[in-house]
N, C-alpha and C positions, 0 to 999 in steps of 0.2 A: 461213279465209283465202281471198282471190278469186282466183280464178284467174291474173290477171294478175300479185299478188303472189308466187303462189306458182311460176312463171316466172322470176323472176325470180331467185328464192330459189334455185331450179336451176338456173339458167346460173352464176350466183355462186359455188355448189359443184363445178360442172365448171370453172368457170375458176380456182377456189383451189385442188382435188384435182387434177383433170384428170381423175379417174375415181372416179365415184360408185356407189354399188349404193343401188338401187329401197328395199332395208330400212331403209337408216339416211337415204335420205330422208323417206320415210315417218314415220319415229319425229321426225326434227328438226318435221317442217310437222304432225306431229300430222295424219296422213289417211291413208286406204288404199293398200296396195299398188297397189289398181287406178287411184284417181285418179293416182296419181303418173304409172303405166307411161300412161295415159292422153295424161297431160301433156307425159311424155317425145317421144311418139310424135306432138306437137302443135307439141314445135320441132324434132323431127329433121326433119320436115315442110317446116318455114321454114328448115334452112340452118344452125339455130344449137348443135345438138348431134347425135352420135352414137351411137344406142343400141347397147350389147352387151350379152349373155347376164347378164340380170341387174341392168345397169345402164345407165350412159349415161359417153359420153368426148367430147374435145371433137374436133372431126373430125378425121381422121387420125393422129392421137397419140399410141394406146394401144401401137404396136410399139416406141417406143424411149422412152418415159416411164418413168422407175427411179424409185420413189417413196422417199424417203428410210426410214431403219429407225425413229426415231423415229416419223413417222407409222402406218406398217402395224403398230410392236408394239401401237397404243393398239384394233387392229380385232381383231375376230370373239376375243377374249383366251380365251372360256370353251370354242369351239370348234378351238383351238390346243392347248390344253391335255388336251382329251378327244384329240385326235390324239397328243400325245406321253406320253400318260398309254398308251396301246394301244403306242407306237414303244416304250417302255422296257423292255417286257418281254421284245425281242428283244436285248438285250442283256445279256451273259456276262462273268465274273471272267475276264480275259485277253486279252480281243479288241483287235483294232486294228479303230476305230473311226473312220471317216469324217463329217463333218459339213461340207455346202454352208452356207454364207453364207444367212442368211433368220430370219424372225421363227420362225416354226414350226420351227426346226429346233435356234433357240435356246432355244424354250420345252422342248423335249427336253430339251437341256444342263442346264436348270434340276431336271431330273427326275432327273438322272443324275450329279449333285455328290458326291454323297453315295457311291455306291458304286454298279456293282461297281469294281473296280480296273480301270480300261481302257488304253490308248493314244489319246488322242484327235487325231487327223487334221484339222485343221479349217485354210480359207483365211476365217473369223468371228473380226475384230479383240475381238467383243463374245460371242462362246463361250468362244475361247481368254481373255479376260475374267475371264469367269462362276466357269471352272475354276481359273485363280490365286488369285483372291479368295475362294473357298467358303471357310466359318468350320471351322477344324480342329476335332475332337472326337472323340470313340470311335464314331461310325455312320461317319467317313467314312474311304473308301480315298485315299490317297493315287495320283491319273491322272496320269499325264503326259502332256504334253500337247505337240504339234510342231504351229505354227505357221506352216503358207506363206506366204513373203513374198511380193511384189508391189505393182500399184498400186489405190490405195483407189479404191472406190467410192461411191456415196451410200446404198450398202446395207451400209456396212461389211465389204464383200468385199474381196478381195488376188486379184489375177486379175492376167492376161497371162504373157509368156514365161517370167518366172522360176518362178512358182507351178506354172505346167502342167509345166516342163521337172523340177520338184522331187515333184511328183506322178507322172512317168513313174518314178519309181526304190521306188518305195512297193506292199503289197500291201497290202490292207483284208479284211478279214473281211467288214463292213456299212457300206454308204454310207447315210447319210440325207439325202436329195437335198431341196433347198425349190427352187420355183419360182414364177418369173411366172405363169406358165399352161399350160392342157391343152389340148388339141384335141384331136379323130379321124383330122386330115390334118397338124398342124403338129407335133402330139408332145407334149412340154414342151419351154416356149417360155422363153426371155428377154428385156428388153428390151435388154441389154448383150453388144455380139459378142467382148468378152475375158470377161468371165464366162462366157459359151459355151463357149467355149473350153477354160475349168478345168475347167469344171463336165463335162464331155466327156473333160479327163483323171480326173476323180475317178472316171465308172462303168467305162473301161477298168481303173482300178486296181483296184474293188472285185469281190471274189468274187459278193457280193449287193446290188442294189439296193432300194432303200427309198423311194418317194417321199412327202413328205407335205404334203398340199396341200386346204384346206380347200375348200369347194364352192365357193365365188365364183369358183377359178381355172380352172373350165371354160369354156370358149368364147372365153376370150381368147386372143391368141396375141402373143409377142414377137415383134422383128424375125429374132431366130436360135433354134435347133432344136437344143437339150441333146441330145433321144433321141427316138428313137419309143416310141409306147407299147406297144413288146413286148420294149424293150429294159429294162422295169422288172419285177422280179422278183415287187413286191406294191406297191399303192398306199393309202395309207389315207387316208382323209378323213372326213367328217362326216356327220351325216342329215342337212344338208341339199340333200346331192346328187344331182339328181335321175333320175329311175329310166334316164332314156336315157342319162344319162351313167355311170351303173352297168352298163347291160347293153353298152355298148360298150368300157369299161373291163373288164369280165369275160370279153370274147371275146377282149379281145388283153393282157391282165394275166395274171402269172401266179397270183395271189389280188389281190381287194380286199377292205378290210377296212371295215366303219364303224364310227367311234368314237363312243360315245355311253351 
């Protein structure tokens, strides 16, 4: 493909996504990682996009762009599941069980249908979902499951006054936190300041934080600031995260783990 096409082929995916990563453009133009970052770096040049860690946005954008849930559950699927395949085994017959809104946190849910017997905590129209509708049969525990209400978002969250003021009265064994993103100075990030909000009463409520957040969500940051990163008790993510962002997750985490 010439290069001109293949420009353009990128601006088209930032302006349908608003935020693309380097890998799955690569895999669609059929070319190397390097031509790609290459290219990228060729219209952030000209004005016409924004590169971040990874990928490319369209300028100024990426702090309060909420991509809808459908879109993000069809991304990184086998590296979500290696994350919540590692998050299920911290969970125990009896626990009250926290769950943030997010694709990764739902692939969890899916993990955890079945048993052990829990209390599930969750402000996820599409967990608390997951958990009604599991097919009954002899492997599975019967969860209960409480639901924060609120108002919806394009991530199928329940967020604002009611959900946070219903979360101040709750204690949680283990939260599993999903997020927009991580940084070193911004923490985990959102791009929605009422999901901040909840998601801020969820780790006040929980004894243990759990965040789980696959490598893409380094280096981005939302408009608002869930937690610092020492505010999470363990963070799990993927190999494909790279080493700086391990060894600075490692100095202010209290374990990282990679799933894989």
């Amino acid at each position: 493909m010439l290069a001109a096409a293949r420009h353009q082929a990128i601006l088209d995916a930032v302006q349908r996504e608003r935020v693309v990563r380097v890998s799955d453009l690569a895999q669609q133009l059929g070319v190397s990682l390097m031509t790609v970052r290459r290219d990228i770096e060729l219209l952030e040049e000209g004005g016409r996009l924004e590169r971040i860690h990874g990928g490319a946005k369209l300028p100024g954008d990426v702090s309060t762009h909420e991509p809808g849930f459908e879109l993000k559950s069809t991304q990184l699927t086998a590296e979500k599941r290696a994350i919540a395949l590692a998050a299920a085994g911290l969970v125990h017959e009896g626990m009250a069980v926290g769950f943030s809104a997010g694709t990764t946190t739902w692939a969890l849910a899916k993990e955890l249908v079945k048993g052990p017997r829990i209390t599930v905590v969750t402000n996820s129209v599409r967990i608390a979902d997951l958990f009604h509708h599991a097919s009954p049969g002899p492997a599975r525990y019967a969860s209960t499951v409480i639901l924060i209400g609120g108002e919806r978002t394009p991530s199928d969250a329940l967020v604002g006054p009611i959900a946070t003021g219903a979360l101040k009265q709750l204690h949680l064994d283990v939260l599993f936190l999903g997020v927009h993103g991580m940084d070193a100075d911004a923490g985990f990030t959102t791009p929605n300041l009422l999901e901040a909000e909840t998601d801020r009463a969820f780790v006040a409520a929980a004894r243990k934080v759990v965040v789980l957040a696959d490598h893409t969500k380094w280096g981005l940051q939302g408009i608002s600031t869930i937690a610092a990163l020492d505010d999470a008790d363990e963070v799990i993510s993927d190999a494909g995260l790279g080493a700086d962002a391990q060894r600075i997750l490692g100095e202010r985490v209290g374990k990282v783990r990679i799933a894989g």
